[in-house]
PLY file of the C-alpha trace (Angstrom):
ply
format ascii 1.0
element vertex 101
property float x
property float y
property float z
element edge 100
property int vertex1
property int vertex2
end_header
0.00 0.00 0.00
1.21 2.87 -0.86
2.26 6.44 1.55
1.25 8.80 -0.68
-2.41 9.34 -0.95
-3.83 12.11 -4.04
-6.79 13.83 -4.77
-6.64 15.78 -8.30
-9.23 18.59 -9.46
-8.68 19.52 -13.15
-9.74 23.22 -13.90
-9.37 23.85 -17.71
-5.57 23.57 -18.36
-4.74 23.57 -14.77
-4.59 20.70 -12.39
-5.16 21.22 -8.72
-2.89 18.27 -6.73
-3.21 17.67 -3.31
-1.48 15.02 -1.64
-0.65 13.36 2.04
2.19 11.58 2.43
2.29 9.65 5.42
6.57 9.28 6.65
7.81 10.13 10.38
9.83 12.90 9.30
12.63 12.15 11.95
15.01 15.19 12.69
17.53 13.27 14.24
17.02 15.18 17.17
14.61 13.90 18.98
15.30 10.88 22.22
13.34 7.65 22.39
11.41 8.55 25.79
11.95 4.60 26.95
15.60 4.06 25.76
17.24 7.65 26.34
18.96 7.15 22.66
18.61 9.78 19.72
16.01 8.50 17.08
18.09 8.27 13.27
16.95 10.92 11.41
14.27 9.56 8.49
12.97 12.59 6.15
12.06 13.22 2.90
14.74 14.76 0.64
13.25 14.51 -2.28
9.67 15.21 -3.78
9.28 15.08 -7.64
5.61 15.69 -9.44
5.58 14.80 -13.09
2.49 14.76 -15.22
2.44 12.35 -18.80
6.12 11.46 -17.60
6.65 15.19 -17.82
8.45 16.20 -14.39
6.72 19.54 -13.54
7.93 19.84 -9.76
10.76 19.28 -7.70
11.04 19.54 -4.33
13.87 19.39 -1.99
12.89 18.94 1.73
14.56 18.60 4.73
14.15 17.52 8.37
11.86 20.50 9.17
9.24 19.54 7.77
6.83 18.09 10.00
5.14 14.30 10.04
2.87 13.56 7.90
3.71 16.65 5.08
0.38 17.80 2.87
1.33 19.12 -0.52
-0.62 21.34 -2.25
0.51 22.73 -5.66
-0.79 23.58 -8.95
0.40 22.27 -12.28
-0.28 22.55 -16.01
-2.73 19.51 -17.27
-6.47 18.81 -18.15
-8.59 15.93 -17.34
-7.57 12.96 -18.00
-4.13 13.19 -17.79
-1.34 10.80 -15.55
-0.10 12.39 -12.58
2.61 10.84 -10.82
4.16 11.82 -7.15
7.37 10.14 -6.08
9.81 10.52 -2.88
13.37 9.48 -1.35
14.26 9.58 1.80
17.98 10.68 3.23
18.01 6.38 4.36
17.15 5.59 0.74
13.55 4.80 1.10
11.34 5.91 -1.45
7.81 5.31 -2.68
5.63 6.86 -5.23
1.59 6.46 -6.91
0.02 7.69 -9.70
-3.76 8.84 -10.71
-5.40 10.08 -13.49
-6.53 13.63 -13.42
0 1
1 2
2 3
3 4
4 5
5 6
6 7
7 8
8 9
9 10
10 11
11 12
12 13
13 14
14 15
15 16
16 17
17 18
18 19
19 20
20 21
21 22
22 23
23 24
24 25
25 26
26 27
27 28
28 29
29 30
30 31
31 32
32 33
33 34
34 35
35 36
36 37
37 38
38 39
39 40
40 41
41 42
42 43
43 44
44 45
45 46
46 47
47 48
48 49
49 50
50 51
51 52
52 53
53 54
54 55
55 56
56 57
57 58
58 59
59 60
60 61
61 62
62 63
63 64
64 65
65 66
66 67
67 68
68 69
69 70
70 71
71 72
72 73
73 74
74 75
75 76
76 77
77 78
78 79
79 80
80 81
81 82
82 83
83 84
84 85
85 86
86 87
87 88
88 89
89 90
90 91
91 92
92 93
93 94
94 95
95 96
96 97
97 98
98 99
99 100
């Protein structure tokens, strides 16, 4: 199953993407309350948005963005066409889904 969930509202030759993608978002600051250690830092550094295999948006985050980020952007398309959110994380995790407009 995939993290990143999409809804996609198509307004003449603009599409209007939002997105939740569900990842911890560790700073590497934080301290397990139970073991006293510092919890690895695990955060998105990457966030690309392409649309008919068209990238249209890249994003480079960092550890301050919190859990749980909601994107919100706008990008040229019309009904009907593929768009396709992917991430990597700074451990090398990544994920990514698509949906038609």
């Amino acid at each position: 199953m995939s993290t990143i969930r999409m809804r996609i509202s198509p307004a003449g030759d603009v599409l209007d993407v939002k997105a939740l993608v569900r990842h911890p978002m560790e700073s590497g600051n934080r301290e397990d309350k139970s073991t006293g250690e510092k919890i690895p830092a695990n955060y998105i550094q990457v966030l690309n948005v392409e649309v008919n295999g068209e990238q249209v948006m890249q994003g480079n985050l960092s550890e301050a963005v919190s859990k749980n980020p909601y994107i919100n952007i706008k990008v040229p398309g019309k009904k009907g066409d593929e768009v396709k959110i992917s991430w990597t994380s700074n451990t090398g995790e990544s994920d990514e889904a698509s949906q038609a407009a």
